[in-house]
C-alpha positions in Angstrom: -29.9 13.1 13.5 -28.7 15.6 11.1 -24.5 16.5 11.5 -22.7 19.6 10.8 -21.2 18.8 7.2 -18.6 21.7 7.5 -16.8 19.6 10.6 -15.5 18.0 7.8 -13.4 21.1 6.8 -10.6 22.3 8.9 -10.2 25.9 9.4 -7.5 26.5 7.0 -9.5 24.5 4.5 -12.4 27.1 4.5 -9.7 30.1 4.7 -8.6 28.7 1.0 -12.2 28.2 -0.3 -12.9 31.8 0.7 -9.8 32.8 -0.7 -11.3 31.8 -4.2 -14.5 33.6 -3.4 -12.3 37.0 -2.8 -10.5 36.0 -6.2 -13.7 36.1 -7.8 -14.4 38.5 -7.0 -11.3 40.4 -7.6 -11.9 39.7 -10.9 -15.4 41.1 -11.1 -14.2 44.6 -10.0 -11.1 44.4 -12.7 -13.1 43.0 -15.3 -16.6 45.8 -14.5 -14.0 48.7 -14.3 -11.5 47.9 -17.3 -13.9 46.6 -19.9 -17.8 47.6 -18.8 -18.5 50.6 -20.7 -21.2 51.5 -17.6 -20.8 49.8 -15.1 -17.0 51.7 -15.2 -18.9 54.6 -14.5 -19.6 54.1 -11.3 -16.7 55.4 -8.7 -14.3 52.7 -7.5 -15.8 52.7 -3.8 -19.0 52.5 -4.9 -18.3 49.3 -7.5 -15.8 47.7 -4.5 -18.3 48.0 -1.8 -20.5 46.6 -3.9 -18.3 43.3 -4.6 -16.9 43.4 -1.1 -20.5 42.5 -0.4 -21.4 39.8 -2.4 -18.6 38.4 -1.3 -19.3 38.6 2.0 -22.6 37.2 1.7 -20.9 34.6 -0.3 -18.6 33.3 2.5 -21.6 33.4 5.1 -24.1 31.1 2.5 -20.9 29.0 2.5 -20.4 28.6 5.4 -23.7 28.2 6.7 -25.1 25.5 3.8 -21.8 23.5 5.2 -22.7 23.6 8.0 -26.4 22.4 7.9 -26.7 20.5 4.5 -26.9 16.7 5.7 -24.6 14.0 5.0 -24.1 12.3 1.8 -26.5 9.2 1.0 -24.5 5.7 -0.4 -24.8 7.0 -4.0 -23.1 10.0 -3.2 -19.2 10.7 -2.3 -18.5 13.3 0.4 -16.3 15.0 -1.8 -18.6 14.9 -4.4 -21.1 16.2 -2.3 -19.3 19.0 -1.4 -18.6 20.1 -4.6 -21.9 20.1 -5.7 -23.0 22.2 -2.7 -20.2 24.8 -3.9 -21.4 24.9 -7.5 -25.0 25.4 -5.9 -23.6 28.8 -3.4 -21.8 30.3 -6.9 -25.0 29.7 -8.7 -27.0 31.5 -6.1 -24.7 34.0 -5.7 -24.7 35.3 -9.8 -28.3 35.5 -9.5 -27.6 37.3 -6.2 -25.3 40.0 -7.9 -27.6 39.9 -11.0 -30.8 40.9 -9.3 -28.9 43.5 -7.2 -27.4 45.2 -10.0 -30.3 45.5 -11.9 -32.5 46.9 -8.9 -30.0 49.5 -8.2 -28.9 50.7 -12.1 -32.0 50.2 -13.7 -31.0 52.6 -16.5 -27.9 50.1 -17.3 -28.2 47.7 -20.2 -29.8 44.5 -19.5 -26.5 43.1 -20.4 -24.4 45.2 -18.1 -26.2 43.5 -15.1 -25.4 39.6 -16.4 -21.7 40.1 -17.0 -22.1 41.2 -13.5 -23.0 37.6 -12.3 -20.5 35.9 -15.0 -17.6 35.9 -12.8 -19.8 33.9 -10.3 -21.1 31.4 -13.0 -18.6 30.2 -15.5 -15.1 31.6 -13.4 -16.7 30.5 -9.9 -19.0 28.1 -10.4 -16.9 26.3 -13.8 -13.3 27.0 -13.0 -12.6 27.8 -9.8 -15.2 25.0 -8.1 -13.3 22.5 -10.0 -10.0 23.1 -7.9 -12.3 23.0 -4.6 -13.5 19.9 -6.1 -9.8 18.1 -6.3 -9.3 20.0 -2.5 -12.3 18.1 -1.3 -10.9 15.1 -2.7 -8.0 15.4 -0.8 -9.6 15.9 2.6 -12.0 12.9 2.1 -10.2 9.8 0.5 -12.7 7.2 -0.2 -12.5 4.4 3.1 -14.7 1.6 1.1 -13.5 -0.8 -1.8 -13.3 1.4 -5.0 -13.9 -2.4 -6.5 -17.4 -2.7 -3.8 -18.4 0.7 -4.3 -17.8 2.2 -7.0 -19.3 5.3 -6.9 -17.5 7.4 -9.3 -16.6 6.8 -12.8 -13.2 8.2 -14.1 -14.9 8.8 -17.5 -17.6 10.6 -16.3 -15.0 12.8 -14.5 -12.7 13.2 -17.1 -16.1 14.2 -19.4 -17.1 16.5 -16.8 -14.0 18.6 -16.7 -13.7 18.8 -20.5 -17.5 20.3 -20.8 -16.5 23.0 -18.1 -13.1 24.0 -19.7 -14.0 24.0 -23.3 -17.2 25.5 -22.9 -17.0 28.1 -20.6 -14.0 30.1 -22.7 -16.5 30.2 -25.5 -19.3 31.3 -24.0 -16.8 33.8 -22.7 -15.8 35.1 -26.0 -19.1 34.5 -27.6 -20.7 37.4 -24.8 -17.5 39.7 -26.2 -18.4 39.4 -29.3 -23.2 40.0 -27.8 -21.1 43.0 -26.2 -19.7 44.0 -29.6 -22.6 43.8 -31.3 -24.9 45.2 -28.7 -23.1 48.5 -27.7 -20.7 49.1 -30.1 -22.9 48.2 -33.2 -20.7 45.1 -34.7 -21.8 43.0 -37.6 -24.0 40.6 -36.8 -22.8 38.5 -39.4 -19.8 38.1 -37.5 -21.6 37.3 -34.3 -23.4 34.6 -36.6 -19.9 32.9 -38.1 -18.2 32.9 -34.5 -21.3 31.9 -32.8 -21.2 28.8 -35.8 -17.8 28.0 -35.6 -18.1 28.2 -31.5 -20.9 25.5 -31.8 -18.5 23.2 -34.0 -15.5 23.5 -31.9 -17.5 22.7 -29.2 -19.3 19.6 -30.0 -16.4 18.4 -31.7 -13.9 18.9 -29.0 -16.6 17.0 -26.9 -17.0 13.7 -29.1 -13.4 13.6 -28.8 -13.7 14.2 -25.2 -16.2 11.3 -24.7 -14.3 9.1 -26.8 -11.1 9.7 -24.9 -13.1 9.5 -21.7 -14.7 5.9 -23.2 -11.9 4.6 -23.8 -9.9 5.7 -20.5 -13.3 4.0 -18.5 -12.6 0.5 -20.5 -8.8 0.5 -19.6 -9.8 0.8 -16.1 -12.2 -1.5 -15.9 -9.9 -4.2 -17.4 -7.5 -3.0 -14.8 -10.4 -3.6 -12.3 -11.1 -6.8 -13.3 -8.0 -8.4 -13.8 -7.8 -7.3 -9.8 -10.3 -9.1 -9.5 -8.9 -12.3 -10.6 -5.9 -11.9 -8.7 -8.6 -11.2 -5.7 -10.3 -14.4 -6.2 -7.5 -16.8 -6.6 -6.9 -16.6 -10.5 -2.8 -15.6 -10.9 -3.0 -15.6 -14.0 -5.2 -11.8 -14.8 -2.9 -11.1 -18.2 -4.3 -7.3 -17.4 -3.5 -4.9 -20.4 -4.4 -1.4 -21.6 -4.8 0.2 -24.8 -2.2 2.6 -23.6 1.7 3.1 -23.5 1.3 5.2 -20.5 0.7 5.1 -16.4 -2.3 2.7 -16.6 0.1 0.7 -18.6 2.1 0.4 -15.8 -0.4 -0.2 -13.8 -1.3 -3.1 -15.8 2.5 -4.5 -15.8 2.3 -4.2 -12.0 -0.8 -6.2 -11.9 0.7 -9.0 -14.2 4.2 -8.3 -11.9 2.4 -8.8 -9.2 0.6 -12.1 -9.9 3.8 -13.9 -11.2 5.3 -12.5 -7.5 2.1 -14.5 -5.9 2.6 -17.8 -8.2 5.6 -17.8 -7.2 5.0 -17.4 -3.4 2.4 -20.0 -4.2 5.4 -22.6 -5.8 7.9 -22.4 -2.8 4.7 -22.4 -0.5 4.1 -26.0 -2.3 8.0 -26.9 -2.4 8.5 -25.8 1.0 5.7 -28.2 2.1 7.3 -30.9 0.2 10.2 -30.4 3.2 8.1 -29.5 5.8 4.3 -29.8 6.8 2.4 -27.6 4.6 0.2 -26.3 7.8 4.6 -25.8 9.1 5.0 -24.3 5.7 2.2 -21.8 5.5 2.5 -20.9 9.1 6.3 -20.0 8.1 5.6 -17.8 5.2 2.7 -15.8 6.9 4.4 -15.3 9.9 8.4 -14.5 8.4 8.3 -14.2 5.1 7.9 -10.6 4.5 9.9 -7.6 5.1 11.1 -7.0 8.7 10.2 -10.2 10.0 12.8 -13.0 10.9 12.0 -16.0 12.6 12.0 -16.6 16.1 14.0 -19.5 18.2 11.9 -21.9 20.5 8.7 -22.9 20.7 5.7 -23.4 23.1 4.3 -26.0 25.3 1.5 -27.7 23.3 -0.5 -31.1 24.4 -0.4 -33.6 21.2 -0.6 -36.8 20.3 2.5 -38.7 19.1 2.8 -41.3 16.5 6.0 -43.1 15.9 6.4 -45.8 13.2 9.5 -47.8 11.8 10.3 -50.5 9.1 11.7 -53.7 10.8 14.5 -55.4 9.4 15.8 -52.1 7.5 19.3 -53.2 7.5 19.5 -56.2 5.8 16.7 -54.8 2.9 19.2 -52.3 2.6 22.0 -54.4 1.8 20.0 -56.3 -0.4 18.5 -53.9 -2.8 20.6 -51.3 -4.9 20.6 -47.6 -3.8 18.2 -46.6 -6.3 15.8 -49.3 -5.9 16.2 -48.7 -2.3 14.8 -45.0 -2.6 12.1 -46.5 -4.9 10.8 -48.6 -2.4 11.1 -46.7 0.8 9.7 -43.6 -0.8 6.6 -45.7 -2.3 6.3 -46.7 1.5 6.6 -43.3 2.7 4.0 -42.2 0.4 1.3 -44.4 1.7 2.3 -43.3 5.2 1.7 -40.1 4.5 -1.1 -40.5 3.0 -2.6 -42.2 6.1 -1.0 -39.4 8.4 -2.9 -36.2 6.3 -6.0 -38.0 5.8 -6.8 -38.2 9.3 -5.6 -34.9 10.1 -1.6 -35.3 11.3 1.2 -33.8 10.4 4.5 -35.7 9.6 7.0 -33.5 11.8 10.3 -35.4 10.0 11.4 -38.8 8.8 14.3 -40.7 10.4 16.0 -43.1 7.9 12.8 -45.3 7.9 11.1 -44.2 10.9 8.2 -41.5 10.2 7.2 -39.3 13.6 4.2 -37.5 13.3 1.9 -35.7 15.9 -1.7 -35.1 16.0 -3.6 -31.8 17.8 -1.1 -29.1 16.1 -4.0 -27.8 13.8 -7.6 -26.6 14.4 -10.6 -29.3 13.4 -9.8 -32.3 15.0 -12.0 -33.1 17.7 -10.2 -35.8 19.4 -6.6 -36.2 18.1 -5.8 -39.3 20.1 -8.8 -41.2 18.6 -7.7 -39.6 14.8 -4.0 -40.7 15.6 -5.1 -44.4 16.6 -7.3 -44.6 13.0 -4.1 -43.1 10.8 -2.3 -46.0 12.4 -4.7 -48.7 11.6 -5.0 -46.9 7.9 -1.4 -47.2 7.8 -1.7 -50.9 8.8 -3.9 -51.8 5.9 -1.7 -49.4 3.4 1.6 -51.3 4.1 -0.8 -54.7 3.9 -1.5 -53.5 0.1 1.6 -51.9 -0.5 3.2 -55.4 -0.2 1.0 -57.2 -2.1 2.5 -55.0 -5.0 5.9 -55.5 -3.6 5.8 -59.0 -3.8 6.6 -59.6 -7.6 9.5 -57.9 -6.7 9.9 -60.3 -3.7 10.2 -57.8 -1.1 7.9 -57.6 2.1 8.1 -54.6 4.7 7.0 -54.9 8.4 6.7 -51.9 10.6 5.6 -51.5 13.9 3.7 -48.4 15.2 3.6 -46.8 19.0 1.3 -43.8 20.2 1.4 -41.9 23.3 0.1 -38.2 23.5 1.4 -35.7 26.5 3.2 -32.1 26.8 5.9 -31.7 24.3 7.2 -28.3 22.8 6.6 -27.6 19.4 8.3 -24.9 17.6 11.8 -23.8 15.3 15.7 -25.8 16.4 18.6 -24.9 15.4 19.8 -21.5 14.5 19.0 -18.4 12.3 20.9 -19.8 9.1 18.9 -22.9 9.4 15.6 -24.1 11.1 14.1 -26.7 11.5 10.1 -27.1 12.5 9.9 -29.7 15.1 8.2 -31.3 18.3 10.6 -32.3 21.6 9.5 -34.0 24.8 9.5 -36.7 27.2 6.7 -37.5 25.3 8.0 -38.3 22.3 10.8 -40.4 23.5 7.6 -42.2 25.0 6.1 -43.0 21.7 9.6 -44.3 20.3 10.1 -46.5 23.0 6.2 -48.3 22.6 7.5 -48.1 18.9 10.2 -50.7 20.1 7.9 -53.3 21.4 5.4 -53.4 19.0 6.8 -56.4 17.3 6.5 -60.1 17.4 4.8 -61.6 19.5 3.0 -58.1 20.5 0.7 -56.7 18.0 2.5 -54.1 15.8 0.2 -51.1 16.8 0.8 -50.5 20.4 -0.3 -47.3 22.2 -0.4 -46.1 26.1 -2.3 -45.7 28.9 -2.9 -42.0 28.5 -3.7 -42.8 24.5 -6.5 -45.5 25.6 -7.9 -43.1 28.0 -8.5 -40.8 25.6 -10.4 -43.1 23.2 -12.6 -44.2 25.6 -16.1 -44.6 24.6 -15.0 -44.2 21.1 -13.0 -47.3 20.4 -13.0 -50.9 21.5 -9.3 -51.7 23.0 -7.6 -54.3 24.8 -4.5 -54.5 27.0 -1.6 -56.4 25.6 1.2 -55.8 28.7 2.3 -53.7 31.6 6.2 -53.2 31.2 8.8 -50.5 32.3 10.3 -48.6 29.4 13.2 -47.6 29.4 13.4 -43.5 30.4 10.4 -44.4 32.1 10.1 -45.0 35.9 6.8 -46.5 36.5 5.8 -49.9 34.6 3.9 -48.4 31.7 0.2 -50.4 30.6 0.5 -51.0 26.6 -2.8 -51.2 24.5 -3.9 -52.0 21.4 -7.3 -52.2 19.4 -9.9 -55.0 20.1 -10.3 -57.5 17.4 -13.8 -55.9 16.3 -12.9 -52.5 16.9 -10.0 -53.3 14.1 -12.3 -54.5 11.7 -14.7 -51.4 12.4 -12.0 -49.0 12.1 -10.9 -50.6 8.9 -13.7 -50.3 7.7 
């Protein structure tokens, strides 16, 4: 269904644009009556009433080709649109005032008649539709990606408005100088060297114009593609003009700009160095930006925990220098990790030896118990090869691992000055306690009731004891994985 383009316009808006119509045609009377050797003969009412009316029928084709031209297509901007519709009413309306004149004054020189409809072509049409043309501009900014739709080229635009303002003062002067020659009886020798020297100027001014207008397009697109790289991921755009001016600065914003992001993108990957990077990134989306500070507390949230700890800590720690104590619990730490992330867990803190991590805080795990039970078995087999490296060195680490999964809260502890991203519960006192007994003669990966549940159907476990924890009230059943289902899930 076809729409009313001139909803587009407000009131006000259509007030100015036939504010430029009157000018027009202000100007037509001044001009007809101060320089028009006939058309000055006729009496001032008779030469306004005239104008008055063409202008008046100017406002009303306006209005009315605003009001049912269609909508722009894709290719097309609005405000493009409606400029071009504009041009099209002055156009219309010269030949208007053209025809009329020469129907009523046919004894008038042919001449008389066209400067008649000048004021509606080159001031109307070239001048004056260019400002309506930055006023549509205004009233419809483009919604869409410049960088999707680019629908407009600033070279084109620029070579546009240099053809209408060099051209139309010359063909301005160049009809003085027809006038000269045709009534007054000038030289038409002169007529010949300005009409040369107009031609000249022109296409000379309008190389230059292009050529300005090239090079202004290729500075933009560079602009627009060094965008383009920051858009897509690449922070390094090293975006550049040929130009010491505002697209300069544009392009020092851009580079500005991308260093800003590499470097949002180097504490996001030191700050997950302290914390969980799915913590870290969470962090910096959610408070790191203007206005935002982070929020106390935390929310209930149904996870799997993991607990695991080094046995024996204390005497390899008085047996091995502090430096070569680092070494080897942060090799150890390393590999834990490593098992933790691959099966999709988080490591919420370490505890002198003791790592505590949970399972379920981030999207794509299916079943975090199940993934919780396989990081502990990975974690198994890592310490199993990490001491076969250790054992040059004659070391060997044992570790013992619990899991239990229930409510716990998960969110920021402390205070504003300092945070700290963690989970707290019954729950995870749970796991630390199963933690405890998984140590000889028990296996070393224990996990509970609730954890075994959970796996059912998916893993092959056994039941190693029924004991009361302490913290706990009712005798808690301790599992661990069947001697096939190990091999499977080392596998």
């Amino acid at each position: 269904m076809t729409t009313s383009f001139a909803t587009r316009f407000p009131l006000k808006v259509r007030l100015a644009l036939h504010g430029g119509t009157l000018l027009v045609g202000a100007f037509t009377y001044l001009y007809a009556r101060l320089v028009c050797t006939y058309i000055c003969s006729l009496s001032p009412p008779v030469l306004l009433s005239t104008v008055l009316g063409l202008s008046g029928v100017h406002m009303l084709l306006r209005e009315a080709v605003f009001r049912f031209a269609p909508e722009p297509d894709a290719s097309r901007t609005p405000a493009r649109h409606a400029y071009l519709l504009s041009v099209g009413t002055w156009v219309v309306m010269g030949f208007a005032a053209f025809t009329l004149h020469l129907l009523l004054y046919r004894d008038f020189p042919f001449f008389s008649h066209v400067k008649l409809a000048v004021g509606y072509w080159l001031l109307g049409g070239g001048i004056v539709a260019q400002v309506e043309y930055l006023l549509f501009e205004q009233l419809h900014p483009s919604t869409s990606s410049p960088v999707a739709q680019l629908r407009e080229r600033l070279g084109h635009r620029l070579m546009e408005g240099y053809v209408v303002f060099t051209t139309i003062p010359v063909l301005v002067l160049m009809l003085v100088l027809v006038r000269m020659v045709g009534e007054f009886h000038g030289s038409r020798q002169t007529l010949m060297e300005a009409s040369i020297l107009a031609v000249l100027i022109t296409a000379a001014a309008l190389v230059a114009a292009m050529a300005y207008g090239t090079s202004l397009r290729r500075d933009s697109e560079k602009l627009l593609e060094a965008v383009r790289r920051v858009g897509s991921g690449d922070l390094h755009p090293a975006a550049s003009t040929s130009r010491p001016d505002e697209l300069g600065l544009i392009a020092l914003g851009i580079n500005d700009m991308a260093d800003g992001l590499r470097l949002r993108e180097r504490i996001r990957e030191a700050f997950g160095r302290f914390v969980s990077p799915q913590v870290a990134n969470e962090f910096i989306e959610n408070y790191a930006r203007p206005g935002r500070t982070a929020e106390l507390g935390g929310r209930r949230r149904d996870m799997v925990l993991l607990f695991s700890d080094l046995r024996d800590f204390t005497p390899l720690s008085e047996s091995l220098s502090p430096e070569d104590l680092i070494e080897v619990l942060n090799g150890y730490f390393g590999e834990m990790v490593a098992a933790i992330q691959k099966h999709g867990g988080m490591v919420d803190k370490f505890i002198g030896d003791a790592v505590l991590a949970v399972f379920g805080l981030t999207e794509g795990t299916d079943n975090p118990a199940a993934a919780a039970v396989a990081a502990a078995r990975e974690m198994q087999q890592r310490l199993k090869d990490y001491n076969t490296r250790l054992a040059g060195r004659g070391l060997h680490l044992q570790a013992g691992i619990g899991v239990h999964a229930g409510e716990v809260v998960a969110g920021y502890l402390g205070c504003a000055e300092r945070l700290e991203f963690t989970v707290i519960g019954h729950a995870v006192n749970v796991a630390a306690r199963i933690e405890s007994r998984a140590r000889e003669p028990l296996p070393s990966l224990l996990f509970s009731d609730e954890v075994a549940r959970r796996v059912a159907g998916r893993l092959d476990v056994r039941e190693v004891e029924s004991v009361t924890l302490k913290g706990v009230a009712e005798p808690m059943r301790l599992f661990t994985l069947a001697r096939g289902a190990e091999d499977s899930q080392a596998a």
